[in-house]
C-alpha positions as CSV (number, residue, x, y, z in Angstrom):
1,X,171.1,132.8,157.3
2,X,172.7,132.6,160.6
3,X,175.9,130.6,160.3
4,X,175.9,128.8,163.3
5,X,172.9,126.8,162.1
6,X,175.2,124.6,160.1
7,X,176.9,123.3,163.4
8,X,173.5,121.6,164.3
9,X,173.8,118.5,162.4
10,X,177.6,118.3,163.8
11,X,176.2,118.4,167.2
12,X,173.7,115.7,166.4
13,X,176.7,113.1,164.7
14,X,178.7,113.8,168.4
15,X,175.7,112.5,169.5
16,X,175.2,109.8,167.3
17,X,179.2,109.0,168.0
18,X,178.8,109.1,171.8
19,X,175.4,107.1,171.6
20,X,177.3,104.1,169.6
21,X,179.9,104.9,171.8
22,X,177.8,103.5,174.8
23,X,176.6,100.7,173.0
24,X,179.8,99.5,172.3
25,X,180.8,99.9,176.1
26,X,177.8,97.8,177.6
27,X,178.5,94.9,174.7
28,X,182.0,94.8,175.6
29,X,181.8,95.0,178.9
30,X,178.7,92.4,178.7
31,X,180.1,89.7,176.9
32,X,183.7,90.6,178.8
33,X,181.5,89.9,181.8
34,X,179.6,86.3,180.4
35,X,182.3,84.8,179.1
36,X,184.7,85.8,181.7
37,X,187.3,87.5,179.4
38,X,189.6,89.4,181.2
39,X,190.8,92.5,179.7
40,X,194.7,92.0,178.9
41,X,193.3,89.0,176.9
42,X,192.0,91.5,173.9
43,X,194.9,93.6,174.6
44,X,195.3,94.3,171.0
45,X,192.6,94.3,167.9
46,X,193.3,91.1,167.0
47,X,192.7,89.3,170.2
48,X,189.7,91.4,170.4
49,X,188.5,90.2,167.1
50,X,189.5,86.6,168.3
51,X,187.5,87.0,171.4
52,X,184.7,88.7,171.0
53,X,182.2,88.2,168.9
54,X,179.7,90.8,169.1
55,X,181.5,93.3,167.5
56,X,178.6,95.5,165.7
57,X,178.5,98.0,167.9
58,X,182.8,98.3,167.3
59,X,182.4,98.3,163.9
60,X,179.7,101.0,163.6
61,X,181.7,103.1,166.1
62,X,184.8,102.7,164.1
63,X,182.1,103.8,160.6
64,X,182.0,107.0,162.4
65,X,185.2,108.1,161.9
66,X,185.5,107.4,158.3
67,X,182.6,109.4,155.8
68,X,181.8,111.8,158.6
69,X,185.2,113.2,158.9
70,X,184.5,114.7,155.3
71,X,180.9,115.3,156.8
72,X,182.6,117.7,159.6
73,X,185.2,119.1,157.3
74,X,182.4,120.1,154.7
75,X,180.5,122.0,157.4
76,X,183.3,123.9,158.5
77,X,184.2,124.8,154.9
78,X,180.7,125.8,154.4
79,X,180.8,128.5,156.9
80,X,184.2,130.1,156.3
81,X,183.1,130.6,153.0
82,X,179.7,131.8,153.9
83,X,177.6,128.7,152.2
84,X,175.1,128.1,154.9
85,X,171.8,128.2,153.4
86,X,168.8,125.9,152.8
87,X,170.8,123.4,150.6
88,X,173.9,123.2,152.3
89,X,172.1,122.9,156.4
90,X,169.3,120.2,154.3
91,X,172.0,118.1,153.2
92,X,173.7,118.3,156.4
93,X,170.6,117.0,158.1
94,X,169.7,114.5,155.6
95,X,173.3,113.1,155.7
96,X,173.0,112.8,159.5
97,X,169.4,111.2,159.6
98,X,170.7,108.6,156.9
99,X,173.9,107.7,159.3
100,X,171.3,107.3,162.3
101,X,169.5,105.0,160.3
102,X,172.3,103.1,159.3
103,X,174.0,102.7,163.1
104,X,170.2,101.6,164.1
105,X,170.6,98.5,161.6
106,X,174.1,98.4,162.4
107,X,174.0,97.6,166.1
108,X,170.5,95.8,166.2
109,X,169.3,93.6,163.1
110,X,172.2,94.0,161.1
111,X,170.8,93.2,158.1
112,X,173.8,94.1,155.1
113,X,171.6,95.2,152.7
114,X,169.3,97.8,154.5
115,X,172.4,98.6,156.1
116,X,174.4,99.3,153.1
117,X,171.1,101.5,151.3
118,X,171.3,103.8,154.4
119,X,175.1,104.1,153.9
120,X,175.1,104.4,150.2
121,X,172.4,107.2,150.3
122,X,174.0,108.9,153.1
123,X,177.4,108.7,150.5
124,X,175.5,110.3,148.0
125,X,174.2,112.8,150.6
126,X,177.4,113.7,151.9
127,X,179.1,114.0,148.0
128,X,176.0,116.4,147.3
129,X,176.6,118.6,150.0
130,X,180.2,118.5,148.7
131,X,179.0,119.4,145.6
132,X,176.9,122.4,146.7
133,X,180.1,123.8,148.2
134,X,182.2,123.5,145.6
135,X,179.6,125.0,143.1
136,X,179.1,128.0,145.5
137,X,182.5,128.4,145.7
138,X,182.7,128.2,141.4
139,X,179.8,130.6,141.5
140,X,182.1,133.2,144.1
């Protein structure tokens, strides 16, 4: 299986990233805007979190650079060590779908607990895909 492949999903959380990334922008700005907030009055996180209140979009942003870090590292380990294959690119995929899912809720509805059944299953995804490289690499 061409190695490569396993980048897709990577490509697709950038997106994801750079698609939250946006919403946070037009919130921020929006509500800077409204409210007539100027900017050296959330200078630092805590006047932000002070200030402004719609901070979904912040906080999924922010999500994105905790699980998926491993997410990114595990893709990279799987091809160096030449683990790209059905289980390893599904995984990939499955964790990525599972974190759209759970920015969707995150800067819409909001609800907690969908929220946090999208995030828990992407976990599970991402520690599965862990485990697939570390069994191929027990198997090497």
């Amino acid at each position: 299986m061409d190695a490569k492949l396993i980048f897709m999903p990577a490509a697709a959380m950038v997106a994801l990233t750079f698609a939250v990334w946006c919403r946070m922008y037009v919130t921020r700005i929006g509500q800077m805007k409204r409210e007539r907030i100027h900017p050296q009055a959330v200078a630092t996180s805590a006047q932000a979190a002070a200030r402004l209140t719609d901070s979904c979009a912040a906080d999924n942003f922010r999500n994105l650079f905790e699980l998926p870090v491993l997410f990114y590292v595990g893709l990279v380990v799987a091809a160096l060590t030449q683990q790209v294959n059905v289980a390893t690119i599904g995984l990939a995929w499955l964790f990525v779908l599972l974190r759209v899912v759970h920015s969707a809720i995150h800067c819409t509805y909001n609800k907690v607990m969908h929220r946090f059944y999208a995030y828990v299953a992407g976990g599970v995804a991402l520690w599965l895909l862990w485990g697939a490289i570390a069994l191929g690499w027990w198997r090497a």
